[in-house]
C-alpha positions, -999 to 999 in steps of 0.1 A, spaced: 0 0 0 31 25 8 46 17 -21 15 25 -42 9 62 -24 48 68 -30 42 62 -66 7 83 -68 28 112 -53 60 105 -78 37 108 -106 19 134 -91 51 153 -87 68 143 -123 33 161 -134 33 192 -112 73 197 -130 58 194 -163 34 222 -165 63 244 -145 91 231 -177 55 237 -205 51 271 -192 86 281 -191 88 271 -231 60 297 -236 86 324 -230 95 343 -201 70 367 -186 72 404 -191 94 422 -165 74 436 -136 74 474 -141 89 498 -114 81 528 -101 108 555 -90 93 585 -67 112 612 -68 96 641 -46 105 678 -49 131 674 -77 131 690 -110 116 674 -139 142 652 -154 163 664 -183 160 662 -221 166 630 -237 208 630 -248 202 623 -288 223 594 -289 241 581 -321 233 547 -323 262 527 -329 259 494 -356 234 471 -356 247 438 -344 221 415 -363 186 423 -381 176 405 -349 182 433 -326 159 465 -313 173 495 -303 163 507 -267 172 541 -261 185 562 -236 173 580 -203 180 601 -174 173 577 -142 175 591 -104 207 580 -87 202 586 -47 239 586 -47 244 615 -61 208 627 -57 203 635 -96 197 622 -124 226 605 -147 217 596 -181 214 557 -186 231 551 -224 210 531 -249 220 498 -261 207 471 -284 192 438 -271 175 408 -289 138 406 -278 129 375 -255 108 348 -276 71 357 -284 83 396 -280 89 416 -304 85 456 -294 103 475 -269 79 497 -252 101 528 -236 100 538 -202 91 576 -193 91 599 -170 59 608 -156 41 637 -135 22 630 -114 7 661 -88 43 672 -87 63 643 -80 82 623 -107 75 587 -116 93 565 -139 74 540 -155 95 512 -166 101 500 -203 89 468 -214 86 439 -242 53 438 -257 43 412 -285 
């Protein structure tokens, strides 16, 4: 009888790994999107018009510069563009932005979109 439970709850586990290996094959999920509060600072910069260095393959998206808030130095340092391959079943690079919201900043993180 034990040995028939142990095997129900192998089978049962062999299963459960399955759907968490099928899911994974459908592509990673999207990146959570972040939120930066910056209160009583200046809006940030202009976007730095960048000049975009080669394409490294036709498979490649650019995804540009910005200005993110570094507590550090308690400013904002501009962030240089790069190019990057999209993650399977993705293929648009939604930017992140600066947003205003009652007078404090928000940045609303970039994002793959299909």
């Amino acid at each position: 009888m034990f040995g028939h439970f142990a095997s129900r709850r192998l089978c049962l586990y062999a299963l459960s790994g399955a759907v968490v290996v099928a899911a994974a094959a459908c592509g990673p999920p999207p990146p959570p999107r972040t939120r930066v509060v910056v209160v009583e600072q200046p809006a940030p910069p202009e976007e730095i018009v960048e000049v975009l260095p080669p394409q490294p393959g036709p498979e490649y998206i650019w995804i540009k510069g910005h200005h993110r808030w570094d507590p550090a130095v308690r400013g904002y340092v501009w962030e240089r563009g790069h190019w990057a391959v999209p993650p399977q079943g993705y293929r648009v690079w939604v930017a992140g932005r600066w947003r205003n919201d009652g007078g404090h900043w928000f940045w609303v993180e970039g994002h793959w979109a299909a």
